[in-house]
C-alpha positions in Angstrom: 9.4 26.3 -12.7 9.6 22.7 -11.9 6.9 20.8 -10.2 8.3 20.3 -7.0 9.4 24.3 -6.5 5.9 25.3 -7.6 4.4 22.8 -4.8 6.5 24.5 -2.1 5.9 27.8 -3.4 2.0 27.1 -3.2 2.9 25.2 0.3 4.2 28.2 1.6 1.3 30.7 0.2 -1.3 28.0 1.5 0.2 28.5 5.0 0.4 32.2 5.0 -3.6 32.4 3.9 -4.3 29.8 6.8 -2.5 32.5 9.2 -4.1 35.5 7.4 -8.2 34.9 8.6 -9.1 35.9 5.3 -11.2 33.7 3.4 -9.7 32.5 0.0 -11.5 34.9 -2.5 -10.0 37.7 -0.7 -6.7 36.4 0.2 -6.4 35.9 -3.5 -7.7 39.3 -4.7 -5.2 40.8 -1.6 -2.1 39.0 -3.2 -3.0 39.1 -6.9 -3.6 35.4 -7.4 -6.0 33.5 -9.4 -9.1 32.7 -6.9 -9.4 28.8 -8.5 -5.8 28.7 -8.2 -5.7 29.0 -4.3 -8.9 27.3 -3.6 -6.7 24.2 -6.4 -3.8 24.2 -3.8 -5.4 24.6 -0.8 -7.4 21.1 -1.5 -4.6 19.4 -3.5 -2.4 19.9 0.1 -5.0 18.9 2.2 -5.2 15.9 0.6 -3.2 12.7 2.1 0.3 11.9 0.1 -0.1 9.2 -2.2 1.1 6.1 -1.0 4.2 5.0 -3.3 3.8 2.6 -5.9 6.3 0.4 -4.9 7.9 -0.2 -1.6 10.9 -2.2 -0.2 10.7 -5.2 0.6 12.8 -7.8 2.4 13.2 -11.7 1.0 13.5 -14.4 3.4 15.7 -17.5 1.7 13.1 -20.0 1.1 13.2 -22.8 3.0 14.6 -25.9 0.7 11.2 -28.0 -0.2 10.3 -30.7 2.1 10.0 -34.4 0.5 7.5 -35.4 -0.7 5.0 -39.0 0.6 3.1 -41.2 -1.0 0.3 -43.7 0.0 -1.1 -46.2 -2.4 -4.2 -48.5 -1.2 -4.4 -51.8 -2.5 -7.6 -50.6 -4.7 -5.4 -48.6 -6.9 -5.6 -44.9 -6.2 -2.7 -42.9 -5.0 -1.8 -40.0 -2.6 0.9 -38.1 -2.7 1.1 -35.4 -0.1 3.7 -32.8 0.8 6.8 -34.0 3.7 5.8 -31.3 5.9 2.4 -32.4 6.2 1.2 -31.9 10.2 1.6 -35.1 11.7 -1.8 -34.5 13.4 -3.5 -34.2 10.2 -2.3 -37.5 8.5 -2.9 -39.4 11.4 -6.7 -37.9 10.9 -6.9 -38.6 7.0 -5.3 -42.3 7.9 -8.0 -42.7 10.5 -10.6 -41.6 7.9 -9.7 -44.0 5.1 
């Protein structure tokens, strides 16, 4: 018997001893079934589904690089920031040097 017809089997067992008011012990003894075995499914369905290892995902085009800029100060060192630097910002770092 293959996983998944062995999981609905015990899906549908599982939900018949929820109906019955019986504990497990004697559900099991009542139906012939191995007590561990019941008391095995009854937790391993309780517990939340896995979440899958992968999932889809949906890529955006990336947006084609911005130019790059370059300030050089008469002392020698050189900046070279990204093009899409926030105008607010460079007018802060120009401020500051």
């Amino acid at each position: 018997m293959k996983f998944v017809e062995r999981e609905a089997l015990w899906r549908e067992r599982v939900e018949q001893w929820r109906g019955s008011g019986l504990s497990q012990r004697a559900f099991a003894l009542k139906h012939g079934y191995p007590v561990r075995q019941v008391g095995y499914w009854v937790r391993r369905l309780a517990a939340p589904q896995s979440t899958p290892l992968m999932l889809p995902v949906a890529v955006d085009s990336a947006a084609a690089p911005a130019g790059a800029m370059s300030l050089r100060c008469e002392r020698g060192w050189m900046l070279t920031l990204p093009g899409d630097v926030p105008a607010v910002w460079l007018a802060e770092l120009l401020r500051a040097l």
